[in-house]
N, CA, C and O atoms as a GROMACS GRO file, in nm:
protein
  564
    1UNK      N    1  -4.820   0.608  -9.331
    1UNK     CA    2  -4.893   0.560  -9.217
    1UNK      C    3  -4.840   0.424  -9.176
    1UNK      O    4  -4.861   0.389  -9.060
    2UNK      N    5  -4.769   0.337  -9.263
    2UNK     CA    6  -4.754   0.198  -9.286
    2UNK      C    7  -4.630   0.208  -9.163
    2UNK      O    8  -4.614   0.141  -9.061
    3UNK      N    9  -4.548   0.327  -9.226
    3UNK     CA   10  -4.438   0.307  -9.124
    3UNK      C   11  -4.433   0.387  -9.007
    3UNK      O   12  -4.347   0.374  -8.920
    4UNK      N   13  -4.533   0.478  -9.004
    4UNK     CA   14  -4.535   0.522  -8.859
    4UNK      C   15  -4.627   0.427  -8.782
    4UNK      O   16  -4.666   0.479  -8.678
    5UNK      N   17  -4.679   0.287  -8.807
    5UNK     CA   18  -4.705   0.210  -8.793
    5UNK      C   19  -4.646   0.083  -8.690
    5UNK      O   20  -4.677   0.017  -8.591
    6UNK      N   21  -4.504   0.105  -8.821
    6UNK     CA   22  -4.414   0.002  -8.764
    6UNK      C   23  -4.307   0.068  -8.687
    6UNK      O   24  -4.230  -0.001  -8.620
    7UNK      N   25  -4.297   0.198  -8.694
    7UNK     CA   26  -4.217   0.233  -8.595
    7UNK      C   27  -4.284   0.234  -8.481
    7UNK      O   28  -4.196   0.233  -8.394
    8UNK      N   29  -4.356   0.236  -8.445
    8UNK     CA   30  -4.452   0.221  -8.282
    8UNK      C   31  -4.472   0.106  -8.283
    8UNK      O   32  -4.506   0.074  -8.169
    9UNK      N   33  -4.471  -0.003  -8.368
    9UNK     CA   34  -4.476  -0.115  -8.286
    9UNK      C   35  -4.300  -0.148  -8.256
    9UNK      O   36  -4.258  -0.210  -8.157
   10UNK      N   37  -4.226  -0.099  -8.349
   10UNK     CA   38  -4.072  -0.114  -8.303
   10UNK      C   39  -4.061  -0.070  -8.184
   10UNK      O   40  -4.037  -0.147  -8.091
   11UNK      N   41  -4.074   0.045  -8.170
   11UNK     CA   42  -4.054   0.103  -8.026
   11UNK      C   43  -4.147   0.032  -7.905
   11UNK      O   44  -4.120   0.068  -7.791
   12UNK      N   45  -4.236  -0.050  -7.921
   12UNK     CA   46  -4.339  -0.077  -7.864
   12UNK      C   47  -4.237  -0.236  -7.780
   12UNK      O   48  -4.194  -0.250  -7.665
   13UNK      N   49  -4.232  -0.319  -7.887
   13UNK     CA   50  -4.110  -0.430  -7.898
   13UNK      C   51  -4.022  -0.394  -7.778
   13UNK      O   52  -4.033  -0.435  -7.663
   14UNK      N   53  -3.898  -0.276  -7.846
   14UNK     CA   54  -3.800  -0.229  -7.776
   14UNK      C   55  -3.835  -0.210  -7.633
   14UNK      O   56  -3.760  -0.256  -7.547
   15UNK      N   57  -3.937  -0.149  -7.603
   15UNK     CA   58  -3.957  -0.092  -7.469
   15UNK      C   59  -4.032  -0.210  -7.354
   15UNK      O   60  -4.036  -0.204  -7.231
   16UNK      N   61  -4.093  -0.326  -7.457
   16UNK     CA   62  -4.085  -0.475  -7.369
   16UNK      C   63  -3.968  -0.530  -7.352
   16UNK      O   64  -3.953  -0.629  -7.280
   17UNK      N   65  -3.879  -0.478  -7.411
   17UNK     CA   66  -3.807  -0.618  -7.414
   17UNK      C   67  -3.682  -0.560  -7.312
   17UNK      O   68  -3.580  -0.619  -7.275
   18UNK      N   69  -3.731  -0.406  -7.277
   18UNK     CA   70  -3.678  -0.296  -7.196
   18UNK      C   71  -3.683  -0.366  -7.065
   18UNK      O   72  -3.597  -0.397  -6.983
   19UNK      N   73  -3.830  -0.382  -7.071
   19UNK     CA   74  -3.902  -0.405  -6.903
   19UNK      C   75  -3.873  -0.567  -6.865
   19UNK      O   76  -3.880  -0.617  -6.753
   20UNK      N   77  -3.838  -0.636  -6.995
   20UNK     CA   78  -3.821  -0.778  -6.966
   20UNK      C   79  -3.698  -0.808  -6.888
   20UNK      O   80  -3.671  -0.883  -6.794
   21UNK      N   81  -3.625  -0.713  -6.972
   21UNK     CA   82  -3.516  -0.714  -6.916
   21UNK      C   83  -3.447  -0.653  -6.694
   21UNK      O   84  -3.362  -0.680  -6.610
   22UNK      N   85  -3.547  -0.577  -6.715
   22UNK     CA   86  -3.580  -0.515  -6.564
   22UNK      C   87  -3.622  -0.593  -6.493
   22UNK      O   88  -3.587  -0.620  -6.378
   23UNK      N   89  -3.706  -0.641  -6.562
   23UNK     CA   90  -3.753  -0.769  -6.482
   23UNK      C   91  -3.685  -0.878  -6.392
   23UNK      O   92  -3.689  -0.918  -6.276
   24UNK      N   93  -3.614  -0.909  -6.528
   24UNK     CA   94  -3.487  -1.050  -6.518
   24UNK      C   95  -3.432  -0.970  -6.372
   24UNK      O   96  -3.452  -0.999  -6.254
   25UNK      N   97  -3.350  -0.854  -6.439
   25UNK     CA   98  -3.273  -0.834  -6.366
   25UNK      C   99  -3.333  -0.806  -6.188
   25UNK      O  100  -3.268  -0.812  -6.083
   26UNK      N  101  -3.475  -0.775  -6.209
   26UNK     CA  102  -3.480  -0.704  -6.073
   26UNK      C  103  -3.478  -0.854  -5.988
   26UNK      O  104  -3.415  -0.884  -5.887
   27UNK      N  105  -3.577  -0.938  -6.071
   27UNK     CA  106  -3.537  -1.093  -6.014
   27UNK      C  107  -3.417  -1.139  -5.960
   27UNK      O  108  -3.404  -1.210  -5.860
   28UNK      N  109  -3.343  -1.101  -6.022
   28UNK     CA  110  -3.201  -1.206  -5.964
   28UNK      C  111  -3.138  -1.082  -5.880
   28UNK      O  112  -3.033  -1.098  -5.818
   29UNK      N  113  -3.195  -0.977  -5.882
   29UNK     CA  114  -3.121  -0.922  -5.753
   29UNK      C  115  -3.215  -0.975  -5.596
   29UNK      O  116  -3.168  -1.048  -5.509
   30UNK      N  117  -3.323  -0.928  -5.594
   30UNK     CA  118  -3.417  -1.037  -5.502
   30UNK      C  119  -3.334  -1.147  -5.491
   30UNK      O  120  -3.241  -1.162  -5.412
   31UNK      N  121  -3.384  -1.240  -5.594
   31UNK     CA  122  -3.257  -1.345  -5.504
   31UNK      C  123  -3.159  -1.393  -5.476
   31UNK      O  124  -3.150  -1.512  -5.446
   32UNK      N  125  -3.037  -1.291  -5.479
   32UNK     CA  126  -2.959  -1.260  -5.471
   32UNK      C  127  -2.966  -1.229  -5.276
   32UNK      O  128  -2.906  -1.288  -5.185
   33UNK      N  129  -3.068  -1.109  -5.270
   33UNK     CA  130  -3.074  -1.087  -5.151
   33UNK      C  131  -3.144  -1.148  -5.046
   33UNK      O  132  -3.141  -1.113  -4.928
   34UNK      N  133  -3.208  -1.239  -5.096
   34UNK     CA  134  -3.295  -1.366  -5.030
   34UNK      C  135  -3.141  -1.472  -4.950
   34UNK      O  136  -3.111  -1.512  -4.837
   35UNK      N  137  -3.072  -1.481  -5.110
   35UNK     CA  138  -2.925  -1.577  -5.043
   35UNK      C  139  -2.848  -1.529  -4.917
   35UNK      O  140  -2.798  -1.591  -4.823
   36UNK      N  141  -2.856  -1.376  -4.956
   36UNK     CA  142  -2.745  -1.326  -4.830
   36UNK      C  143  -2.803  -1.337  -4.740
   36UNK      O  144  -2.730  -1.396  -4.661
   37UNK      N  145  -2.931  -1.307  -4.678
   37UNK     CA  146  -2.996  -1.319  -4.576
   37UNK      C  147  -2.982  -1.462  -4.541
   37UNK      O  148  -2.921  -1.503  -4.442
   38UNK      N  149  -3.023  -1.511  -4.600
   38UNK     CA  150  -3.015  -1.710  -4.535
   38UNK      C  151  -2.829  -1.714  -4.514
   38UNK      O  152  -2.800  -1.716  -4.395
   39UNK      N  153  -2.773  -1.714  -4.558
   39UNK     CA  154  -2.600  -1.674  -4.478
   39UNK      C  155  -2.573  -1.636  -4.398
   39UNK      O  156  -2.505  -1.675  -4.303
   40UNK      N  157  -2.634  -1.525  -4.428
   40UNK     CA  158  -2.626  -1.424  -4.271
   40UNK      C  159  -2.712  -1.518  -4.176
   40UNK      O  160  -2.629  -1.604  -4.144
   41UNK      N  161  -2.778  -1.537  -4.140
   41UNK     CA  162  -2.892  -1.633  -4.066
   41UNK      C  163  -2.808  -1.698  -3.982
   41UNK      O  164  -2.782  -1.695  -3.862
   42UNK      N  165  -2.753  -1.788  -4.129
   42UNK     CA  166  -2.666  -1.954  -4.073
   42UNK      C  167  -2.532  -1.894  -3.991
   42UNK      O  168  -2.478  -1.955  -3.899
   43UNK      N  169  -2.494  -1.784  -4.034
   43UNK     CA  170  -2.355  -1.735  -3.961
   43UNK      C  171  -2.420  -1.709  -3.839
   43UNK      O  172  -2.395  -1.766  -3.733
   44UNK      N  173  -2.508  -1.617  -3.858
   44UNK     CA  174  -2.589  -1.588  -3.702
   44UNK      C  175  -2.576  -1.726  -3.581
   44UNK      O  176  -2.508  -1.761  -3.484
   45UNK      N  177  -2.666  -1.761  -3.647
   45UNK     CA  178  -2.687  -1.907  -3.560
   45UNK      C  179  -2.550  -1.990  -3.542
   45UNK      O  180  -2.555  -2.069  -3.447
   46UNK      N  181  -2.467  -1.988  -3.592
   46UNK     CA  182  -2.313  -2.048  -3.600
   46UNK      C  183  -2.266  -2.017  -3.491
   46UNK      O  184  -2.260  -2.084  -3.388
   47UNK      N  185  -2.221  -1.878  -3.520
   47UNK     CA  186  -2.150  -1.737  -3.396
   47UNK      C  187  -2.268  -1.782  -3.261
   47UNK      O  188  -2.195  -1.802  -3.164
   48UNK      N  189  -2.371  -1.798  -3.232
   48UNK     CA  190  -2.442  -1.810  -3.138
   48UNK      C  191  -2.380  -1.945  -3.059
   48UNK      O  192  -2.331  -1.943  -2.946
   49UNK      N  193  -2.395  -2.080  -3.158
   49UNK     CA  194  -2.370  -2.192  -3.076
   49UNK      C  195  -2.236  -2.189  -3.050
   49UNK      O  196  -2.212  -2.225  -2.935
   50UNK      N  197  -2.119  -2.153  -3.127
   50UNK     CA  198  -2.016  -2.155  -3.075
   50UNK      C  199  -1.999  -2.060  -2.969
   50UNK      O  200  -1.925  -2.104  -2.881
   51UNK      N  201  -2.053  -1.915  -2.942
   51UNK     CA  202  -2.066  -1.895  -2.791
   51UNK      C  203  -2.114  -1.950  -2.673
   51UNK      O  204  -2.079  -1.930  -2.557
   52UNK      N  205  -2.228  -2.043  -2.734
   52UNK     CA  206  -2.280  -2.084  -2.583
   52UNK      C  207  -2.166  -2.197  -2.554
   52UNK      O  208  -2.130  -2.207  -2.437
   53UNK      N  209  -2.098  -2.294  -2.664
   53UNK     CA  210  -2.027  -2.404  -2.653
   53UNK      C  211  -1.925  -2.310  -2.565
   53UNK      O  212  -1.927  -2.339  -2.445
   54UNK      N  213  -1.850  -2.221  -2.597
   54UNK     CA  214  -1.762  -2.216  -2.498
   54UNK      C  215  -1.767  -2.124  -2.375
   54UNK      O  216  -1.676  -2.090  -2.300
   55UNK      N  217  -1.916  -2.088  -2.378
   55UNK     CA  218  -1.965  -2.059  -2.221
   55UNK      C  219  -1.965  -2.174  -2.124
   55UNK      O  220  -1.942  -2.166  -2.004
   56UNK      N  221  -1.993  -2.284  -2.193
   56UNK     CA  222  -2.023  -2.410  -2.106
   56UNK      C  223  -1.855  -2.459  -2.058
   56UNK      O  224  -1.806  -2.511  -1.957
   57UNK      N  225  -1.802  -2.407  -2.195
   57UNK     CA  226  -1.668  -2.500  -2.152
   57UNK      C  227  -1.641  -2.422  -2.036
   57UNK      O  228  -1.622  -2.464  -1.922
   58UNK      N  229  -1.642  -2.327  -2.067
   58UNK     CA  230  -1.603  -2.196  -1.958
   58UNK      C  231  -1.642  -2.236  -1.806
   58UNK      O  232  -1.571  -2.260  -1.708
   59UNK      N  233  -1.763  -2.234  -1.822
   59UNK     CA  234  -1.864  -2.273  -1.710
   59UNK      C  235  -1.778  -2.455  -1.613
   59UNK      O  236  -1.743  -2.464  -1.495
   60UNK      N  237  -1.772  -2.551  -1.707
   60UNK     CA  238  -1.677  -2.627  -1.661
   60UNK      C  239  -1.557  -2.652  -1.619
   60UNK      O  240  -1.500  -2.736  -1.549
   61UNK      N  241  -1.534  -2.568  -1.673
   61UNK     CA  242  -1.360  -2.534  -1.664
   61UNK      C  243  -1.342  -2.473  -1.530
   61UNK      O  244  -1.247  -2.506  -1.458
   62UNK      N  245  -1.411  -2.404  -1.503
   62UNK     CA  246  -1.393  -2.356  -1.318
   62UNK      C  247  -1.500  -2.402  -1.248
   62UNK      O  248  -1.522  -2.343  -1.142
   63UNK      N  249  -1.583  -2.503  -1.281
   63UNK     CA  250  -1.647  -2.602  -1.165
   63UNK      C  251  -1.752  -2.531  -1.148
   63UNK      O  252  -1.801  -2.548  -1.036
   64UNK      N  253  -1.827  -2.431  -1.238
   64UNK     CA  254  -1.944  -2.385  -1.185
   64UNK      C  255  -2.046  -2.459  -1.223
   64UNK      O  256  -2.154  -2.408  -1.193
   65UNK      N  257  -2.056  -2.607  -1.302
   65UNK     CA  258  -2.170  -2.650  -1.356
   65UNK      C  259  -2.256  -2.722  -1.226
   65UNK      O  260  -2.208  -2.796  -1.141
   66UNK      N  261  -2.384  -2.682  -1.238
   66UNK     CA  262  -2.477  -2.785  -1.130
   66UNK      C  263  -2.414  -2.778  -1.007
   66UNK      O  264  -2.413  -2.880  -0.937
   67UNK      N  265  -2.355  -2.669  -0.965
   67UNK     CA  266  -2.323  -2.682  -0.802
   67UNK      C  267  -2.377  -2.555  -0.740
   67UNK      O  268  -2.315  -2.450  -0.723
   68UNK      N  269  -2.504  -2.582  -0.708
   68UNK     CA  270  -2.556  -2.444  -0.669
   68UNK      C  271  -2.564  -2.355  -0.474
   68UNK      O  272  -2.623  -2.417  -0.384
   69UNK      N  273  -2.525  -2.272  -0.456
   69UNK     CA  274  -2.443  -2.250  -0.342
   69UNK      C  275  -2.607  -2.250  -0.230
   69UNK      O  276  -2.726  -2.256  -0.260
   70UNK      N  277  -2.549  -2.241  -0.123
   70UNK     CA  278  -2.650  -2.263   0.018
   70UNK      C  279  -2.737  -2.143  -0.030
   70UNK      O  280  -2.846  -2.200  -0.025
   71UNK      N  281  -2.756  -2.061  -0.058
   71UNK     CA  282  -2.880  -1.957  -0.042
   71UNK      C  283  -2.949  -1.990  -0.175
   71UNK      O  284  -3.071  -1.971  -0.179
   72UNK      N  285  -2.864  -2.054  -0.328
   72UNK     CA  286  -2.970  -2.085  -0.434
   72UNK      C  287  -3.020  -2.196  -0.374
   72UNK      O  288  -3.115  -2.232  -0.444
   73UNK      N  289  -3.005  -2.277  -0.276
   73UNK     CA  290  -3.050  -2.395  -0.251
   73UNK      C  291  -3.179  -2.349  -0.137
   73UNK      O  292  -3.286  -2.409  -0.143
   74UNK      N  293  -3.166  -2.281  -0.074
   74UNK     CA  294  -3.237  -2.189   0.011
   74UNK      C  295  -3.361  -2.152  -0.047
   74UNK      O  296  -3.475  -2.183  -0.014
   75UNK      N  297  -3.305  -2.060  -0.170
   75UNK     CA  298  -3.405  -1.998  -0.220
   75UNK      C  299  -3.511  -2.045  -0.327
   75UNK      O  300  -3.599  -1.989  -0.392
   76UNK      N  301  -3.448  -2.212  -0.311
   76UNK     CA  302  -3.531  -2.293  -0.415
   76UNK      C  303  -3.639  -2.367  -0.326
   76UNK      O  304  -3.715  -2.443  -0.386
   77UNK      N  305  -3.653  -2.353  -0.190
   77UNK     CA  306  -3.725  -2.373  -0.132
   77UNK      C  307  -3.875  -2.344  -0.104
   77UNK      O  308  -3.980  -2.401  -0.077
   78UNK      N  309  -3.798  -2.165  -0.138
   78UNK     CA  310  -3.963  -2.071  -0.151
   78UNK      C  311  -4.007  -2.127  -0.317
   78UNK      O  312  -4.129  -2.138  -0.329
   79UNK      N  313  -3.941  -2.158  -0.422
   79UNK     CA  314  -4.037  -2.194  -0.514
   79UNK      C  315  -3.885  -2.228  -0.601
   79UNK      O  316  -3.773  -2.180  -0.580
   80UNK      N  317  -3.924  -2.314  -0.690
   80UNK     CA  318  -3.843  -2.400  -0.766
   80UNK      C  319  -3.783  -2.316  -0.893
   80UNK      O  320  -3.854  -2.278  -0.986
   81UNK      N  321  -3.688  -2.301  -0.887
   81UNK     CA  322  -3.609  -2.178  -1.013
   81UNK      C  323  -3.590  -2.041  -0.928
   81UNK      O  324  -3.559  -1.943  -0.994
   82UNK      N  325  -3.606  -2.024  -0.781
   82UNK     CA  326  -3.564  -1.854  -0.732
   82UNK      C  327  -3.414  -1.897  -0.718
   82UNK      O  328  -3.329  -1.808  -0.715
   83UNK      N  329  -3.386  -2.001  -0.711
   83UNK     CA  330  -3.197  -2.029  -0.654
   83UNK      C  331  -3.125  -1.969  -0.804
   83UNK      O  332  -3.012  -1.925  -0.785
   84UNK      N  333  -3.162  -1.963  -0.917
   84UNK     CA  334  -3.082  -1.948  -1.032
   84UNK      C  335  -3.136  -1.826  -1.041
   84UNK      O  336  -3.077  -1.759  -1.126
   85UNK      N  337  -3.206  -1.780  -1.000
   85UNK     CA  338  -3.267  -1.640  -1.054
   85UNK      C  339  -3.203  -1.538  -0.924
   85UNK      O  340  -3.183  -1.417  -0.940
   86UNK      N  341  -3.186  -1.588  -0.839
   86UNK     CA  342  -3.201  -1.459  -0.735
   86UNK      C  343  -3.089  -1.498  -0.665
   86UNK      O  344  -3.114  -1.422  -0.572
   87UNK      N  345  -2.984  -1.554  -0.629
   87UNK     CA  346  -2.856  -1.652  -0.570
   87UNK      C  347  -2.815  -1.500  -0.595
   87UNK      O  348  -2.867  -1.419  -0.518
   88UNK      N  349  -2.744  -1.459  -0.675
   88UNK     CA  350  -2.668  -1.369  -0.696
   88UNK      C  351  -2.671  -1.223  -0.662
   88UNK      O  352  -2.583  -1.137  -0.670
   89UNK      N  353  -2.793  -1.220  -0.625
   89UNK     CA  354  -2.851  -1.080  -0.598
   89UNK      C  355  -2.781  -1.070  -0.451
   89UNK      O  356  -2.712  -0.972  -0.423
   90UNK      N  357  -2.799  -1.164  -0.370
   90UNK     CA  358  -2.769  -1.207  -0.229
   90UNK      C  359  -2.648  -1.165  -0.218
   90UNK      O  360  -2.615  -1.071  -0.145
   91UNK      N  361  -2.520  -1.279  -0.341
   91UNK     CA  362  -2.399  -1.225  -0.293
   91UNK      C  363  -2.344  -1.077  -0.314
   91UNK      O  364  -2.243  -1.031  -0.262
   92UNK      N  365  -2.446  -1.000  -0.418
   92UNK     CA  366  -2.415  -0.871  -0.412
   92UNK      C  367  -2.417  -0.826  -0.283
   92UNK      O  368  -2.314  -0.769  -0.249
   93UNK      N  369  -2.514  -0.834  -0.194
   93UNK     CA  370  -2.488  -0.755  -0.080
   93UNK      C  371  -2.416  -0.826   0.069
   93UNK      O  372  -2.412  -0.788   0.186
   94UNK      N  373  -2.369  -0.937   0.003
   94UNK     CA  374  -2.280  -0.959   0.107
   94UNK      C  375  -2.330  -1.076   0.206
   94UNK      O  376  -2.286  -1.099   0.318
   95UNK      N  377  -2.469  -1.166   0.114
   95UNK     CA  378  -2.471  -1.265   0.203
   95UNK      C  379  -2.437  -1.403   0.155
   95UNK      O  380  -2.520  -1.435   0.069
   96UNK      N  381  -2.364  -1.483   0.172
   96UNK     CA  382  -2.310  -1.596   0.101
   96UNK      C  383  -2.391  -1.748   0.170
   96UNK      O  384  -2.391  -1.850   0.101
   97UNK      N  385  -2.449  -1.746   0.294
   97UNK     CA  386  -2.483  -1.816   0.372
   97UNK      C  387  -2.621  -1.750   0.413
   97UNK      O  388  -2.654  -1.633   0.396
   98UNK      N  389  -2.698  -1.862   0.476
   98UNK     CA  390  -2.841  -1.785   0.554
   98UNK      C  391  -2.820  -1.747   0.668
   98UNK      O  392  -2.898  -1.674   0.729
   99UNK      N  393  -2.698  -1.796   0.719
   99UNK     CA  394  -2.665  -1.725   0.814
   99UNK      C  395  -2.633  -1.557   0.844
   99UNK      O  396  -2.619  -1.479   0.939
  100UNK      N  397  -2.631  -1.558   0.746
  100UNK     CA  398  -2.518  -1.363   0.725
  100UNK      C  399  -2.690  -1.318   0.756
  100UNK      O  400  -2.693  -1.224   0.834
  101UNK      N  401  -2.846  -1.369   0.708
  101UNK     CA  402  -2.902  -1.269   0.739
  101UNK      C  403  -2.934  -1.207   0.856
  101UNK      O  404  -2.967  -1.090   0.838
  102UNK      N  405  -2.935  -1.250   0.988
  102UNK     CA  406  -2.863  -1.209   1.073
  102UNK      C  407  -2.811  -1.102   1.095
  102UNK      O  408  -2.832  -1.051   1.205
  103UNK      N  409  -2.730  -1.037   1.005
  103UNK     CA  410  -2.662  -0.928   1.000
  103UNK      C  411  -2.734  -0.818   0.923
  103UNK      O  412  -2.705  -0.698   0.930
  104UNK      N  413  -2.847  -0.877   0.838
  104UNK     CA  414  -2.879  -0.774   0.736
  104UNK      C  415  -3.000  -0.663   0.826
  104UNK      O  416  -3.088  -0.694   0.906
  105UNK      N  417  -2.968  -0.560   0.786
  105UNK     CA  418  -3.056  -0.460   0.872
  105UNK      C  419  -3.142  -0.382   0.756
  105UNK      O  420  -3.113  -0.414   0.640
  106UNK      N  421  -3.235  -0.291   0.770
  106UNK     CA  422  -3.287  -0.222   0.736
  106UNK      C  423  -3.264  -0.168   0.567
  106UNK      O  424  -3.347  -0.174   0.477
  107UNK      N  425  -3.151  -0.126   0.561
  107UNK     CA  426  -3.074  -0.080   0.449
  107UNK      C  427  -3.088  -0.151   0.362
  107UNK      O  428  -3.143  -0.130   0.254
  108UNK      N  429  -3.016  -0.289   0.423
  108UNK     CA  430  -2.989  -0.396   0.341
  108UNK      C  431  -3.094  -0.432   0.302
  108UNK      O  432  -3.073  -0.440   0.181
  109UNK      N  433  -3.203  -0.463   0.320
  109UNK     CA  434  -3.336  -0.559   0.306
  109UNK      C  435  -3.372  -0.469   0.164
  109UNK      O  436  -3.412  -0.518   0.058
  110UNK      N  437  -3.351  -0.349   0.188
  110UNK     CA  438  -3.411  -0.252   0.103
  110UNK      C  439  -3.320  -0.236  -0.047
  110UNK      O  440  -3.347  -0.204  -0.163
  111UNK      N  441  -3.212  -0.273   0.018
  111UNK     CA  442  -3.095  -0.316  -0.139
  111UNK      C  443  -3.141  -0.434  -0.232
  111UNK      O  444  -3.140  -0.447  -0.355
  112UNK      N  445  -3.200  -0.552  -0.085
  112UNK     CA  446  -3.189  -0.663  -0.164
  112UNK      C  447  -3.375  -0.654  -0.226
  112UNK      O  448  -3.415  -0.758  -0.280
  113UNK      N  449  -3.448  -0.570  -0.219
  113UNK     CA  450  -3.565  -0.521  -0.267
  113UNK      C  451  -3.547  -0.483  -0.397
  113UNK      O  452  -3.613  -0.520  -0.494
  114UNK      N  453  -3.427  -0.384  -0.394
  114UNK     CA  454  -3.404  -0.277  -0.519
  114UNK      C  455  -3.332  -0.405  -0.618
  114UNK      O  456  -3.336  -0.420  -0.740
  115UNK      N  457  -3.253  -0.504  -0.486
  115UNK     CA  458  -3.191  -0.581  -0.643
  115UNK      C  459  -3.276  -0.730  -0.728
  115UNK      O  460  -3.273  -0.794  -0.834
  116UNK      N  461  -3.343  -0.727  -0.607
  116UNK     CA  462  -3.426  -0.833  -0.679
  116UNK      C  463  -3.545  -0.792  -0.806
  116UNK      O  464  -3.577  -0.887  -0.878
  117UNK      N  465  -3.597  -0.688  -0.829
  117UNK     CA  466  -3.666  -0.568  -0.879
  117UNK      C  467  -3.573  -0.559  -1.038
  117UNK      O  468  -3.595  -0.562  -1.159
  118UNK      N  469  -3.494  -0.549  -0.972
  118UNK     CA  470  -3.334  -0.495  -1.102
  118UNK      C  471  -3.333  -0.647  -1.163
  118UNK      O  472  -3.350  -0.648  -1.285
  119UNK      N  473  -3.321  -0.747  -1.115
  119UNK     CA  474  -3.294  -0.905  -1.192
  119UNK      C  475  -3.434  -0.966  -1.270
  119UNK      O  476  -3.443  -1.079  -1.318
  120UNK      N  477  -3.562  -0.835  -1.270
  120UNK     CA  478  -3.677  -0.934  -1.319
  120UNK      C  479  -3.756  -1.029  -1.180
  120UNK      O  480  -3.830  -1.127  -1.171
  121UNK      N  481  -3.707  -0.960  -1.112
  121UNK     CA  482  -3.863  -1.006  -0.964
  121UNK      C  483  -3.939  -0.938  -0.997
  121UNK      O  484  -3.921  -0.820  -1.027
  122UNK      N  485  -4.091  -1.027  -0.998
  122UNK     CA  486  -4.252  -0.956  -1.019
  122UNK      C  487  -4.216  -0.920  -0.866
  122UNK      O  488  -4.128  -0.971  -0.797
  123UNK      N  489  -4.326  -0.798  -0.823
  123UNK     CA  490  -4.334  -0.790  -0.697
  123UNK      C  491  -4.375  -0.894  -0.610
  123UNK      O  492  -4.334  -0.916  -0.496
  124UNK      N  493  -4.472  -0.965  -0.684
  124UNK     CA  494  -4.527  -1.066  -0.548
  124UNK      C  495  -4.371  -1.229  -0.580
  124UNK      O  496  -4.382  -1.347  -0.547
  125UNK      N  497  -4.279  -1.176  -0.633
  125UNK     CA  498  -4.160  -1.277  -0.651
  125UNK      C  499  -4.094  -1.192  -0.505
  125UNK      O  500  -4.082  -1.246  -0.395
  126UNK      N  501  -4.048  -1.011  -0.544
  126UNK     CA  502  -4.015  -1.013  -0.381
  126UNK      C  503  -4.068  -1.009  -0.293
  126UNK      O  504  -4.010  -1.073  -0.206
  127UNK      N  505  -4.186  -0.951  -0.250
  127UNK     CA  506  -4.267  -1.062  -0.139
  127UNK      C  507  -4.238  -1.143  -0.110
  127UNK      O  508  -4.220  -1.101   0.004
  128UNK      N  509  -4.219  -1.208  -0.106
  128UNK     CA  510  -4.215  -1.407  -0.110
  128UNK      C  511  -4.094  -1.414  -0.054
  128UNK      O  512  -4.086  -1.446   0.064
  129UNK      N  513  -3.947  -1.376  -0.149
  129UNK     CA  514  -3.832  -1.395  -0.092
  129UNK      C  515  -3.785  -1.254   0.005
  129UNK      O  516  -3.672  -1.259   0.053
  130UNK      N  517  -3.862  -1.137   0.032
  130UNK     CA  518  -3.835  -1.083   0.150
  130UNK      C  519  -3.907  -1.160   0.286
  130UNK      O  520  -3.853  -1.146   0.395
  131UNK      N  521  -3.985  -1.212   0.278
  131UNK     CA  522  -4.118  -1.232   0.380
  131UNK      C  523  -4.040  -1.377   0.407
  131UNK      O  524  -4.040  -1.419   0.523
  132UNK      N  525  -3.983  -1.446   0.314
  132UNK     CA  526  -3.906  -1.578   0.337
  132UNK      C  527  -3.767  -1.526   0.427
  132UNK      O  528  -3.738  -1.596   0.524
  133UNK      N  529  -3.667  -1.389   0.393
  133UNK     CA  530  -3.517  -1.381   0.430
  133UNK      C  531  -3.603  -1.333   0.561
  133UNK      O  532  -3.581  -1.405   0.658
  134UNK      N  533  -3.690  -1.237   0.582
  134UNK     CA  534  -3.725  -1.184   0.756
  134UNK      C  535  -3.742  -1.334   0.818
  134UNK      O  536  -3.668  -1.373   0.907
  135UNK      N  537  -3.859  -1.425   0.756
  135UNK     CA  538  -3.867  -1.546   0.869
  135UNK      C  539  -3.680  -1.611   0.884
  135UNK      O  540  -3.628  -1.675   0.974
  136UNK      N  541  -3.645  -1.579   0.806
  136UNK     CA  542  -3.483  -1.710   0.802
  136UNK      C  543  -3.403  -1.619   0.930
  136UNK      O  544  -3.375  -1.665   1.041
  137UNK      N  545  -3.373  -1.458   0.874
  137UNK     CA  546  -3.341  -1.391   0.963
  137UNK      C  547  -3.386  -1.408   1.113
  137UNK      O  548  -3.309  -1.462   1.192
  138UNK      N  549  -3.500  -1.365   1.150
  138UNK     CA  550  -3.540  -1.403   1.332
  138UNK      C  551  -3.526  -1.565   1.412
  138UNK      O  552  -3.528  -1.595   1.532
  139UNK      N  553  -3.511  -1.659   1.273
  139UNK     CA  554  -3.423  -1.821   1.329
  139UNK      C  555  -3.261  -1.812   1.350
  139UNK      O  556  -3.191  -1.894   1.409
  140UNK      N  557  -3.220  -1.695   1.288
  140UNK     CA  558  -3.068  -1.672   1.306
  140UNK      C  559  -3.058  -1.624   1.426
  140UNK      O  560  -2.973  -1.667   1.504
  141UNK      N  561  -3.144  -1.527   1.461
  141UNK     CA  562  -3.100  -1.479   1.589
  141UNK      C  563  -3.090  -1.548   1.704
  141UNK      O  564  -3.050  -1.493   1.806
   0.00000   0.00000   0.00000
C-alpha cells in the first residue's frame, strides 16, 4: 500500500511539474506574441508616416500645396471645407471656372448630383451646392 502510495504521489509530482512546465511554456509563447504585435504596430505606423511624408513631398514638388483653384474657392463660400471636398467632382465634368456653368445643362447637373453623392455629399450637402451652381449658373448667363 506504502508504495502504491508513493507511486501516485510520483506520478502526481510528474504530472505538475508536466503542467508547470505548459505553463512556462504557454507563457512565453503569449509573450512572444504580444512582442510581434507591438512590431508589427510600430512598422505599421512607420510605413504610414513615411507615406504621408512623401505624399507631401509629392504634393510640393508639383505646387499643389495650399493653392486652391476658383471653384474650391467658390465652393468654400457655400460653407467652409466644400472647396476640398467637392473641387474635384466639378473638374470631372468639365468645369474648371464658374464660368463653364453656363454651359452645364440638364445632364450635367445630374452627373454633378451623382458625383457629389459618390465623394460623401449628405443630401442636404447637394442641395446646397446644386441650389448654389443653378444661382451661379443664371449670373453667367
Amino acid at each position: 500500500a506504502a508504495e502504491k502510495l508513493r507511486s501516485e504521489e510520483e506520478a502526481a509530482a510528474a504530472a505538475a511539474a508536466a503542467a508547470a512546465t505548459a505553463a512556462t511554456e504557454a507563457k512565453r509563447l503569449e509573450d512572444e506574441q504580444v512582442v510581434a504585435a507591438e512590431e508589427a504596430g510600430k512598422a505599421r505606423a512607420e510605413a504610414d508616416a513615411k507615406l504621408e511624408e512623401e505624399a507631401k513631398a509629392k504634393a510640393l514638388e508639383a505646387g499643389t500645396e495650399a493653392q486652391p483653384g476658383p471653384i474650391a474657392m467658390w465652393l468654400d463660400t457655400i460653407e467652409e471645407g466644400f472647396g476640398a471636398r467637392f473641387a474635384s467632382v466639378f473638374g470631372d465634368i468639365g468645369a474648371e471656372a464658374v464660368d463653364d456653368f453656363a454651359d452645364m445643362d440638364e445632364e450635367t447637373t445630374g452627373e454633378l448630383k451623382e458625383a457629389l453623392a459618390t465623394v460623401g455629399a449628405t443630401a442636404d450637402e447637394v442641395a446646397s451646392v446644386l441650389e448654389a451652381t443653378l444661382a451661379q449658373k443664371a449670373l453667367c448667363q
